[in-house]
N, CA, C and O atoms as CSV, one atom per row, in Angstrom:
chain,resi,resn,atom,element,x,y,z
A,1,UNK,N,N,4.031,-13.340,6.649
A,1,UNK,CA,C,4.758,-13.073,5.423
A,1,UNK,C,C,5.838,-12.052,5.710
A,1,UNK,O,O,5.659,-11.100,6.470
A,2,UNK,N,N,6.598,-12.216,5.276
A,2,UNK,CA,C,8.277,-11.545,5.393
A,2,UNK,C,C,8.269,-10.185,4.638
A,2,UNK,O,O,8.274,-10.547,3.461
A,3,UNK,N,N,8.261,-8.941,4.645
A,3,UNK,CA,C,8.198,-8.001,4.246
A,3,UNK,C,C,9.790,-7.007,4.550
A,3,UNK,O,O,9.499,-6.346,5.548
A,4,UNK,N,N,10.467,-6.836,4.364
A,4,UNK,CA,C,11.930,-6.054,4.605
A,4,UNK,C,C,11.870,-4.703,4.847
A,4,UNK,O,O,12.103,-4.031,5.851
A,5,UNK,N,N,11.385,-4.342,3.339
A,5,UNK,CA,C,11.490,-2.575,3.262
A,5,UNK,C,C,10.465,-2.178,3.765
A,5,UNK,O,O,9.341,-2.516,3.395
A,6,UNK,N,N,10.737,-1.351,4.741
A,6,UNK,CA,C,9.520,-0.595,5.393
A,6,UNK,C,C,9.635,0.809,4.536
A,6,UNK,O,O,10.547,1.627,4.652
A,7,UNK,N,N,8.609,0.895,3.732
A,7,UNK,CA,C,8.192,2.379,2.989
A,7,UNK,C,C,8.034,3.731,3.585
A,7,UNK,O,O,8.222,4.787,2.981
A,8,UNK,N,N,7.618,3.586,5.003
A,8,UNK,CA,C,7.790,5.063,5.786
A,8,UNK,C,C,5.921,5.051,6.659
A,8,UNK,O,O,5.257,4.030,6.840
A,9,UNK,N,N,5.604,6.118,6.942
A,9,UNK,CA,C,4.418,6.414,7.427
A,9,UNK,C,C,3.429,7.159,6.509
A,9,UNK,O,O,3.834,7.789,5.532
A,10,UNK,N,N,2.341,7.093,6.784
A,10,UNK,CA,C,2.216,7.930,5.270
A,10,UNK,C,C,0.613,8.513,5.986
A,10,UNK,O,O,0.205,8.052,7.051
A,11,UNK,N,N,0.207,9.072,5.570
A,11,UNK,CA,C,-1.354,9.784,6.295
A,11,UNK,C,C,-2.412,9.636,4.734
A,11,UNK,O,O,-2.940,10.549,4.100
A,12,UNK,N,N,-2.445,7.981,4.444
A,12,UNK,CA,C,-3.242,7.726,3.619
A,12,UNK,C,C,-4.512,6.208,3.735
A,12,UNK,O,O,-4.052,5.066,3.741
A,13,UNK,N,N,-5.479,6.360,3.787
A,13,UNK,CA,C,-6.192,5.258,4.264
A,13,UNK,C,C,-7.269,5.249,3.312
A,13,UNK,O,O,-8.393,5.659,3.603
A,14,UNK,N,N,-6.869,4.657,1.846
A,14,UNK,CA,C,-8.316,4.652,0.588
A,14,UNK,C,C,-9.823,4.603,1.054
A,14,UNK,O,O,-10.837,5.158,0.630
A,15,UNK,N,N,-9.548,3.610,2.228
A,15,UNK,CA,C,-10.753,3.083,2.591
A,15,UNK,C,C,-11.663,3.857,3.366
A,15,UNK,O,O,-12.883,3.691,3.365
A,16,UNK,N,N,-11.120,4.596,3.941
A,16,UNK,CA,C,-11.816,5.654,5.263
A,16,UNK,C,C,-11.799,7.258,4.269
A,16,UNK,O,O,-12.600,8.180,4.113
A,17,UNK,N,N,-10.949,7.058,3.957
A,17,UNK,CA,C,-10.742,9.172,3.345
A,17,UNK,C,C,-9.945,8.920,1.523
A,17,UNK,O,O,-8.760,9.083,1.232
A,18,UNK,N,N,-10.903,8.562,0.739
A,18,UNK,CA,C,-10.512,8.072,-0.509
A,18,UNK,C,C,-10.109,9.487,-1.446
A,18,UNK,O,O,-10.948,10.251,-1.923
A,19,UNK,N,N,-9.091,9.583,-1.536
A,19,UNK,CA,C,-8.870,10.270,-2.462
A,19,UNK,C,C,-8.199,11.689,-1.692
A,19,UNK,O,O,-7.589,12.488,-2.404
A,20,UNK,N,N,-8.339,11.938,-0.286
A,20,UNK,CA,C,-7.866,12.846,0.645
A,20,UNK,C,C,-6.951,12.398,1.482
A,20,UNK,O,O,-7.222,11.207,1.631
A,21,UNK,N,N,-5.626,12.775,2.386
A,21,UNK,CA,C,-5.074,12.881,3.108
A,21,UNK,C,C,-6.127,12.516,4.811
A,21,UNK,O,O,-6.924,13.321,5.294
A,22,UNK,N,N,-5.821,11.218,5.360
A,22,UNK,CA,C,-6.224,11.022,6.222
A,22,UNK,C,C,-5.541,11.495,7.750
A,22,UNK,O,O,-4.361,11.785,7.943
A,23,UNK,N,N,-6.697,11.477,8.803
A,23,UNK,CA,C,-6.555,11.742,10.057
A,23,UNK,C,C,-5.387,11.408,10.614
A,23,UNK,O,O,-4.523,12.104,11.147
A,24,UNK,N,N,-5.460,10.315,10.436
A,24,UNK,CA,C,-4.199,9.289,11.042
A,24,UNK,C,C,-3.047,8.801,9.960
A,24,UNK,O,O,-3.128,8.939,8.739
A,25,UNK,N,N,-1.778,8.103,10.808
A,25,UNK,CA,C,-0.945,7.282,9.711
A,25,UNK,C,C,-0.944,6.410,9.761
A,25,UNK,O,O,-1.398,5.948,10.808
A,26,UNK,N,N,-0.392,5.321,8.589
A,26,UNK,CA,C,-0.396,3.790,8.291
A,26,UNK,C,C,1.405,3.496,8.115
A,26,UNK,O,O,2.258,4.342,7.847
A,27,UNK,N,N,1.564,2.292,8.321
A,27,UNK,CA,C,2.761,2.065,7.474
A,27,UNK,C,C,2.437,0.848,7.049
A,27,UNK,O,O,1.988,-0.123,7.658
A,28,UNK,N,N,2.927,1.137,5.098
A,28,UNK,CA,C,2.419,0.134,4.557
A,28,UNK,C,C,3.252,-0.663,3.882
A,28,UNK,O,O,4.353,-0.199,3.587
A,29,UNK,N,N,2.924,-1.994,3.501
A,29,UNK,CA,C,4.313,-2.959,2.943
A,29,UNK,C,C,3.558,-3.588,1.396
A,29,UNK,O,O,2.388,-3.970,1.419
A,30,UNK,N,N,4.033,-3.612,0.656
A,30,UNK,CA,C,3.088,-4.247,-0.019
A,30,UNK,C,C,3.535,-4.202,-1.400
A,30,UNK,O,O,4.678,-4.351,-1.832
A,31,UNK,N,N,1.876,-3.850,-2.360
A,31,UNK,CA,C,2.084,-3.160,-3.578
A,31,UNK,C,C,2.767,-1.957,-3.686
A,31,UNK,O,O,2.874,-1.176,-2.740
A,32,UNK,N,N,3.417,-1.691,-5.212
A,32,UNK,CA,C,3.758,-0.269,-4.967
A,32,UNK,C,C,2.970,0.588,-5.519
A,32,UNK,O,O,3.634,1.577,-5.829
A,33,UNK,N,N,1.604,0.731,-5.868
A,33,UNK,CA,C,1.012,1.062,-6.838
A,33,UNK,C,C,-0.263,1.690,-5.481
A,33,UNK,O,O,-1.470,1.902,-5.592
A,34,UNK,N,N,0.615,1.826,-4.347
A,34,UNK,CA,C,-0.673,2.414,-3.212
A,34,UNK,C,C,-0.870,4.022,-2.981
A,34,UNK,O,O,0.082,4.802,-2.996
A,35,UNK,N,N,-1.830,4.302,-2.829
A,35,UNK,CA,C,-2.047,5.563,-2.884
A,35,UNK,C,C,-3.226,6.330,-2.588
A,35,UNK,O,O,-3.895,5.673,-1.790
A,36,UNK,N,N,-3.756,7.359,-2.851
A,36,UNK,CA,C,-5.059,8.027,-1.250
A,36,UNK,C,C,-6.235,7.484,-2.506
A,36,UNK,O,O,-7.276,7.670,-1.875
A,37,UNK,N,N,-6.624,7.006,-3.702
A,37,UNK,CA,C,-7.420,6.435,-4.115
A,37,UNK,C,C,-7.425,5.312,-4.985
A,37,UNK,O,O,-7.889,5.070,-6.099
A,38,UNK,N,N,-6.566,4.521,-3.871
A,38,UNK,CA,C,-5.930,2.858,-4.739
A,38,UNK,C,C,-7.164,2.155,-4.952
A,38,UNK,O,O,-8.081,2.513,-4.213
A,39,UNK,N,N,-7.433,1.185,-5.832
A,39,UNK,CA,C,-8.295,0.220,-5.553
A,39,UNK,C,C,-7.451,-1.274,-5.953
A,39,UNK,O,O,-6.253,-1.390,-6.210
A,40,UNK,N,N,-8.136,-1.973,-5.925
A,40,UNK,CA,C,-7.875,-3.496,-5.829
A,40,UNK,C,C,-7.313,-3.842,-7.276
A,40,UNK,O,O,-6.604,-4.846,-7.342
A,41,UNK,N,N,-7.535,-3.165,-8.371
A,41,UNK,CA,C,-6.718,-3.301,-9.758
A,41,UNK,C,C,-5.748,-2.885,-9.488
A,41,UNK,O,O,-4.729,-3.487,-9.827
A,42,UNK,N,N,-5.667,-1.444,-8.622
A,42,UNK,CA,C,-4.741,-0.703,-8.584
A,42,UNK,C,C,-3.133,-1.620,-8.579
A,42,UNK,O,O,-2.058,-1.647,-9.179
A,43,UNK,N,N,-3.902,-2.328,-7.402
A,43,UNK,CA,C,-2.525,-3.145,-6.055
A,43,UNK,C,C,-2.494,-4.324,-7.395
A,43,UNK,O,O,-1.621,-3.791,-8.081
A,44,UNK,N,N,-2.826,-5.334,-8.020
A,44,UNK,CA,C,-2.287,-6.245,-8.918
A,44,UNK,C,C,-1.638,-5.515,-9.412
A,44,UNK,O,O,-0.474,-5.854,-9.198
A,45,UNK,N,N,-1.691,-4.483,-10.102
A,45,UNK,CA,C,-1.128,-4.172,-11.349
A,45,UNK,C,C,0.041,-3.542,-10.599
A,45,UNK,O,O,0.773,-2.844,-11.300
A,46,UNK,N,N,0.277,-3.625,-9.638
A,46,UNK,CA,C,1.843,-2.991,-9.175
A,46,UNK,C,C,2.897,-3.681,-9.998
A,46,UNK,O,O,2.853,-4.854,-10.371
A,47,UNK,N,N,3.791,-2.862,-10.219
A,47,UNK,CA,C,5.228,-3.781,-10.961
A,47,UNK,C,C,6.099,-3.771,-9.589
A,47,UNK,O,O,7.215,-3.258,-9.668
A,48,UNK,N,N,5.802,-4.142,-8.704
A,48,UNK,CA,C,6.664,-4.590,-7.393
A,48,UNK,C,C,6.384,-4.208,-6.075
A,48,UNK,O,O,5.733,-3.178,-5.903
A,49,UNK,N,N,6.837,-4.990,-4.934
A,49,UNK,CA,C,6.116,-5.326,-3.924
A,49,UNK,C,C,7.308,-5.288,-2.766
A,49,UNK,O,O,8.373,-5.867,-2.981
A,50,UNK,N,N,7.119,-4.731,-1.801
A,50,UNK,CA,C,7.856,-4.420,-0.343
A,50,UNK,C,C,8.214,-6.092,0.339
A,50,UNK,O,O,9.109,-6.335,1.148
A,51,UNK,N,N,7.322,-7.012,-0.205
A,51,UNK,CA,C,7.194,-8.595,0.603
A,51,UNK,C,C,8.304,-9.276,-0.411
A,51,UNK,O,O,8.680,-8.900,-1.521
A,52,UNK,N,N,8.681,-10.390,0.364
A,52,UNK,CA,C,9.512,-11.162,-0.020
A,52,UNK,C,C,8.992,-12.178,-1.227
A,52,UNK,O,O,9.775,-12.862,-1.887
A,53,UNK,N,N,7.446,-12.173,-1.429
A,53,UNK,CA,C,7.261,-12.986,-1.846
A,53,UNK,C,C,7.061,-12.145,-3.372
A,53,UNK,O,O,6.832,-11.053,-2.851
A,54,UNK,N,N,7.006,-11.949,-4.373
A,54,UNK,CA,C,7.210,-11.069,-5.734
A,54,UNK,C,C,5.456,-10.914,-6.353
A,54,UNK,O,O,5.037,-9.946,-6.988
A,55,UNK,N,N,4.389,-12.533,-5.833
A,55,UNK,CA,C,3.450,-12.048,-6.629
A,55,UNK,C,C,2.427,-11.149,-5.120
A,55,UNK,O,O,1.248,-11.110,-5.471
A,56,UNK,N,N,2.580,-10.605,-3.926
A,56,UNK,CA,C,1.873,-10.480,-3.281
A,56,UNK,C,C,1.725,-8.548,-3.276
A,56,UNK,O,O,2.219,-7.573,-2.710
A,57,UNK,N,N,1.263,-8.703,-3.747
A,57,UNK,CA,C,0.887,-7.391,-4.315
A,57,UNK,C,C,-0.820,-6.731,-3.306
A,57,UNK,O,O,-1.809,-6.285,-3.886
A,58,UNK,N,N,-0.726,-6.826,-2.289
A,58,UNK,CA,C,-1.691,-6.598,-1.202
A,58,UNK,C,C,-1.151,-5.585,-0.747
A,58,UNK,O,O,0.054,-5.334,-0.735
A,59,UNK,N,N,-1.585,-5.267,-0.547
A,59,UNK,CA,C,-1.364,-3.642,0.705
A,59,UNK,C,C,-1.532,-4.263,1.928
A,59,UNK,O,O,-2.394,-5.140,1.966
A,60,UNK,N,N,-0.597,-3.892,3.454
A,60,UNK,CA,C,-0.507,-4.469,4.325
A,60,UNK,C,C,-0.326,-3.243,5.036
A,60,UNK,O,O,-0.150,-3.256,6.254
């Protein structure tokens, strides 16, 4: 899947360190609705997305 805007690096990983600033960085493409305690409503309910495609609202 075709993604353009690269958002930056970010030291956030919900899944490993929820709600805290993680160890490491990610770079993520996706929903815009991501953040250190996203969940899976979170990412649908984005009003827009880094991917080419408009409904893919996944975190990548």
């Amino acid at each position: 899947m075709k993604c353009d805007n690269f958002p930056g690096l970010y030291h956030i990983d919900p899944l490993a360190y929820p709600g805290i600033p993680s160890e490491h960085a990610h770079s993520y493409h996706g929903g815009s609705n991501f953040g250190f305690d996203t969940s899976y409503e979170d990412l649908m309910a984005s009003p827009c997305t880094s991917c080419a495609v408009a409904e893919d609202k996944s975190a990548y």
